[in-house]
Structures are given as structure tokens and as C-alpha cells.
VEXKOLNU-645648 format. One line per field, with one value per residue (C-alpha): residue in three letters; x, z, y; residue number from 1. Coordinates in Angstrom, 2 decimals, padded with zeros to 5 digits, always signed. Example, Ala and Ser with C-alpha at 12.3 -4.5 7.8 and 13.67 -1.06 7.14 Angstrom:
# VEXKOLNU-645648
r	c(ALA, SER)
xx	c(+012.30, +013.67)
zz	c(+007.80, +007.14)
yy	c(-004.50, -001.06)
k	c(1, 2)
This chain:
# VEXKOLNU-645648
r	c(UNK, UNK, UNK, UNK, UNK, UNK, UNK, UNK, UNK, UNK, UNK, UNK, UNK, UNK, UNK, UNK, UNK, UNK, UNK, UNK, UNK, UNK, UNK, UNK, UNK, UNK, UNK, UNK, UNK, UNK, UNK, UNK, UNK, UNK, UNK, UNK, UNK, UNK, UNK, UNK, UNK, UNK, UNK, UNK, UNK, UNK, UNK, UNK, UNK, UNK, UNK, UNK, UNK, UNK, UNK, UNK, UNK, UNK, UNK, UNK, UNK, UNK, UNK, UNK, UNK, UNK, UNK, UNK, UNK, UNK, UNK, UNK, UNK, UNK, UNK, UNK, UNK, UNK, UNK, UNK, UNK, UNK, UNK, UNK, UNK, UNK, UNK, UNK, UNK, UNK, UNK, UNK, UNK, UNK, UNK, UNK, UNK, UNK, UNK, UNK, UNK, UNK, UNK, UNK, UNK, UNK, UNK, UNK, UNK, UNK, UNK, UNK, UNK, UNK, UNK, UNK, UNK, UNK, UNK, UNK, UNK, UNK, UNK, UNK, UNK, UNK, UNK, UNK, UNK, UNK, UNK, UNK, UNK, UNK, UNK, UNK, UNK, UNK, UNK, UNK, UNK, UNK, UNK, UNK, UNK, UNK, UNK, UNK, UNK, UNK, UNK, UNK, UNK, UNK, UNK, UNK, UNK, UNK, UNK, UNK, UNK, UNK, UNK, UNK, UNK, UNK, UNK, UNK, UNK, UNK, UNK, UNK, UNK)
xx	c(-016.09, -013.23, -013.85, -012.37, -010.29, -009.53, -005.38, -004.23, -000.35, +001.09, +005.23, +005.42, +007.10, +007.35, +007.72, +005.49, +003.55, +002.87, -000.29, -000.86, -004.72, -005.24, -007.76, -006.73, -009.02, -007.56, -004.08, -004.58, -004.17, -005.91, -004.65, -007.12, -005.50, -002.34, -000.69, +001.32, +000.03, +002.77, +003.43, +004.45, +008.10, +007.95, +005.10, +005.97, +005.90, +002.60, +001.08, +002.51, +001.29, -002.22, -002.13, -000.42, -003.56, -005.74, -004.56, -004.79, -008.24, -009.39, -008.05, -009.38, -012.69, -013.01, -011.67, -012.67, -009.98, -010.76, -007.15, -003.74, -000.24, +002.34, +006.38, +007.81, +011.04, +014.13, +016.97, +019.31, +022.36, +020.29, +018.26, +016.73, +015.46, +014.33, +012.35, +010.36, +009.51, +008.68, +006.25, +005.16, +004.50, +002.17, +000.33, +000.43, -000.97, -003.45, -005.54, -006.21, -006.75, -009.55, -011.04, -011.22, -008.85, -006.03, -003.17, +000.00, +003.45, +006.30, +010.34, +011.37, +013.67, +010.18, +008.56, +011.54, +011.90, +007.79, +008.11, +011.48, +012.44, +015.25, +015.26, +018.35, +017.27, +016.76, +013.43, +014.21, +013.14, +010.67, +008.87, +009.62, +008.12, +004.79, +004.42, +004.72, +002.51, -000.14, +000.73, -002.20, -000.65, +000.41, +002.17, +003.58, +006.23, +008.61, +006.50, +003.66, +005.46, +006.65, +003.35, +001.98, +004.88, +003.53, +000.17, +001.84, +003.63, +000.50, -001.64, +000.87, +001.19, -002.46, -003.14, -000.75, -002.28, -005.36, -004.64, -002.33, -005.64, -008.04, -005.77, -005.27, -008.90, -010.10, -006.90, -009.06, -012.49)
zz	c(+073.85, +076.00, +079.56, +082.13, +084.38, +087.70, +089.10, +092.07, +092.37, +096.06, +096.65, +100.13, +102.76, +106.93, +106.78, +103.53, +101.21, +098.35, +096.43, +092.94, +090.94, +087.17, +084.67, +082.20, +078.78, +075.76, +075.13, +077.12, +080.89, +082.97, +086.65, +088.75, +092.44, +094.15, +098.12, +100.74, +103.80, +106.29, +109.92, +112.91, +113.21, +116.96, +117.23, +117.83, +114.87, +115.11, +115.43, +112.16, +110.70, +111.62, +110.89, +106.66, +107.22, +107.73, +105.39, +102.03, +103.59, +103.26, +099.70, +098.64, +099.68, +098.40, +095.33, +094.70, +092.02, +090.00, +090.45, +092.61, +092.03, +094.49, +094.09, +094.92, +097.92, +097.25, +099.57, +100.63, +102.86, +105.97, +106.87, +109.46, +106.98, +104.70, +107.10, +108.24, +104.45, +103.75, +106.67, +105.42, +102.03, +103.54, +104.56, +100.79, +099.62, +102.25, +102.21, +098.21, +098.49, +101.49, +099.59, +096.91, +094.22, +092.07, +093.42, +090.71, +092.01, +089.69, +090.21, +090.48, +087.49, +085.34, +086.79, +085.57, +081.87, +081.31, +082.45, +081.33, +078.68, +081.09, +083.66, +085.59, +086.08, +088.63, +090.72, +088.37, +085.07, +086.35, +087.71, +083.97, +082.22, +084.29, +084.10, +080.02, +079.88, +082.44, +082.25, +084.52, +087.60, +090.77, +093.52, +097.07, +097.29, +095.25, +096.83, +095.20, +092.18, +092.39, +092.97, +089.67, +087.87, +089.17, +088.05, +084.49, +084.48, +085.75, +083.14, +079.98, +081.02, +081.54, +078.41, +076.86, +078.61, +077.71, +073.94, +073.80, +075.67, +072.94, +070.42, +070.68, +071.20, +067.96, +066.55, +068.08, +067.25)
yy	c(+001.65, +003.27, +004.33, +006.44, +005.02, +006.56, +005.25, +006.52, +006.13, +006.58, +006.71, +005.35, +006.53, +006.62, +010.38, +011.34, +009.14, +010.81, +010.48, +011.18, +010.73, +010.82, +009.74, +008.14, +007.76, +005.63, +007.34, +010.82, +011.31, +014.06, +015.43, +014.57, +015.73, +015.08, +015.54, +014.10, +012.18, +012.96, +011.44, +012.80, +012.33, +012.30, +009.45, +005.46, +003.46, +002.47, +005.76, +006.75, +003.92, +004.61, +007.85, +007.40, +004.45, +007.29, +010.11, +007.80, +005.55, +009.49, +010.48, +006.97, +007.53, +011.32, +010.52, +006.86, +005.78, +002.02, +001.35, +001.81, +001.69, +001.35, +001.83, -001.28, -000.86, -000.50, -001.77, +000.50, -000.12, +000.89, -002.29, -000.56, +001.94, -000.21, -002.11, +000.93, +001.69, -001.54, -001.00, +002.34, +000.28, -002.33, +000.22, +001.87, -001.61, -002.40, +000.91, +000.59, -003.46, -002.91, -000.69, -003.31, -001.63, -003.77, -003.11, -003.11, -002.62, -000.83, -000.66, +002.69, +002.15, +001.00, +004.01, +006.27, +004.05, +004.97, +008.56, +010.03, +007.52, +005.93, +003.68, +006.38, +009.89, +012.78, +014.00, +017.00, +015.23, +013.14, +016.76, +018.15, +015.11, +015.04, +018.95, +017.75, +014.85, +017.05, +020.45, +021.13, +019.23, +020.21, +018.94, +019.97, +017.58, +014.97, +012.93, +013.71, +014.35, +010.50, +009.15, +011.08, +009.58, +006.27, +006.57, +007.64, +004.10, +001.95, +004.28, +003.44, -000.45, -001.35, -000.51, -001.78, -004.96, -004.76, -003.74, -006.68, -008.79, -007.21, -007.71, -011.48, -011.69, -010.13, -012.77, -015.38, -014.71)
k	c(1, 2, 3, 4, 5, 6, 7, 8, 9, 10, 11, 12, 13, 14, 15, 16, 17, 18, 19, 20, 21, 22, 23, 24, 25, 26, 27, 28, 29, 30, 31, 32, 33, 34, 35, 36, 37, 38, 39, 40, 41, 42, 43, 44, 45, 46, 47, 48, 49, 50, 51, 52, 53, 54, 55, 56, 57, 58, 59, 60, 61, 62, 63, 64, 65, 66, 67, 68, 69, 70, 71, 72, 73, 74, 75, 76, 77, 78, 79, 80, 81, 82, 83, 84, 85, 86, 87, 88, 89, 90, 91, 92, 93, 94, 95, 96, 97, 98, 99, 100, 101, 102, 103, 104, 105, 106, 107, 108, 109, 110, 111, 112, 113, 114, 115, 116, 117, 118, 119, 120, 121, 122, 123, 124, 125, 126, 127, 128, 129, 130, 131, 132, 133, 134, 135, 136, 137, 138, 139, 140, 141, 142, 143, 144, 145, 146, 147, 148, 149, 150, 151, 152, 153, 154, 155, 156, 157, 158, 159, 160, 161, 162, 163, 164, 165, 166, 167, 168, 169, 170, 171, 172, 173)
């Protein structure tokens, strides 16, 4: 017997994280609630740490998802950038893991390949392919938009996972 599993996908970010919940129930997914936990642009570093800490401890504990997915970083020719979103990532990995959630991490090209059918595409069709696969989502942001698109991807490779798990258990017994 199938049960429903909660994800929560976050896109990380020192600015916004977006967040992105779905259930997700043998092969169909169901929007569950989605948003952006901004920082102040104008605090130190470690303020705005605290306070993306804060904004997803919150959504994890209203919404209590089974599992997380995170985007993993990508480097760009800014090291200094990168550095602060590999931060803001940390934090995207720690809040879920306290809370005792798996934590699975996805390339943005494996997010993009699940989604949209490609591993190269625009904000534009992953928005498109979500409102398609959950025409009852919203979101506020790309952000938000992203970390749905996440929680597509972990949603579509668990199971295959576990059906390939089941599968060669059945083989076996």
C-alpha cells in the first residue's frame, strides 16, 4: 500500500530562498503551498543567515514535509558570489536535516531534464511545466517556482528508487 509523501523543495539563495511543498501519491503530485523566505539586503551576513534559518525552520514546522530537496550550487565566475550561496545553501540543508528530514540534493540541469524534458531551458518553461503537472499551484517568485520544480525532480526519482528497490525485491523473494 502507497502512501502520501510530503517533499519540500527549497532553491537557495542569500536574497530569496524559495520554497516549494507537494504531496506526492504513487504517480500523481498535489500543490501543497509554496513562498519565498527573503533577507534583508542591508543586514551582515550573519543576520541573513539567521533570518532564511528562521523563515524555512517556520514553513518546516507548519507544514511538516517527510522529505527535502535542495538545488545543489552552481559556480559561477563570481567566487565571491558563489561563496555566499553556498552559505545560503548550508543553511537550505541544515534546517530540513535538524528537523530530521532526508535531505537529497539535485543539479539544476537534473532538475530541468525531470521537469521540462531537457537538461537547458528557461524560468519560462520550467513555470509552464509545473502550472501543467499542478495546475493548481501558485507561486510569488521564480524562486518559488524553482523550488516546486525541485520537489517535481526529488518526487519522480524517489520513486523511481523505490520501484526499482521493490522491484528487485519481489525478483528476490
Amino acid at each position: 500500500m502507497q502512501e502520501t509523501i510530503r517533499i519540500i523543495g527549497i532553491d537557495p539563495g542569500l536574497r530569496r530562498t524559495g520554497w516549494g511543498i507537494i504531496e506526492s501519491l504513487g504517480n500523481s503530485l498535489r500543490f501543497v503551498g509554496s513562498g519565498t523566505v527573503r533577507s534583508e539586503q542591508d543586514a551582515d551576513l550573519a543576520t541573513r543567515l539567521c533570518q532564511l534559518h528562521d523563515g524555512l525552520a517556520t514553513i518546516i514546522h507548519h507544514h511538516m514535509p517527510h522529505e527535502a530537496a535542495v538545488e545543489q550550487t552552481f559556480v559561477n565566475k563570481d567566487a565571491t558570489a558563489t561563496l555566499k550561496l553556498g552559505q545560503a545553501r548550508g543553511i537550505a540543508m541544515l534546517v530540513p536535516a535538524r528537523a530530521g528530514l532526508p535531505v537529497a540534493e539535485y543539479a539544476p540541469n537534473a532538475v530541468k531534464k525531470t521537469v521540462i524534458g531537457v537538461g537547458h531551458g528557461d524560468k519560462k518553461q520550467i513555470h509552464m511545466m509545473v502550472k501543467v503537472l499542478m495546475p493548481k499551484a501558485t507561486f510569488d517568485t521564480d524562486d518559488a517556482a524553482d523550488a516546486l520544480a525541485i520537489a517535481i525532480c526529488h518526487a519522480h526519482h524517489r520513486q523511481s528508487v523505490s520501484g526499482r528497490l521493490a522491484a528487485a525485491l519481489q525478483a528476490g523473494g
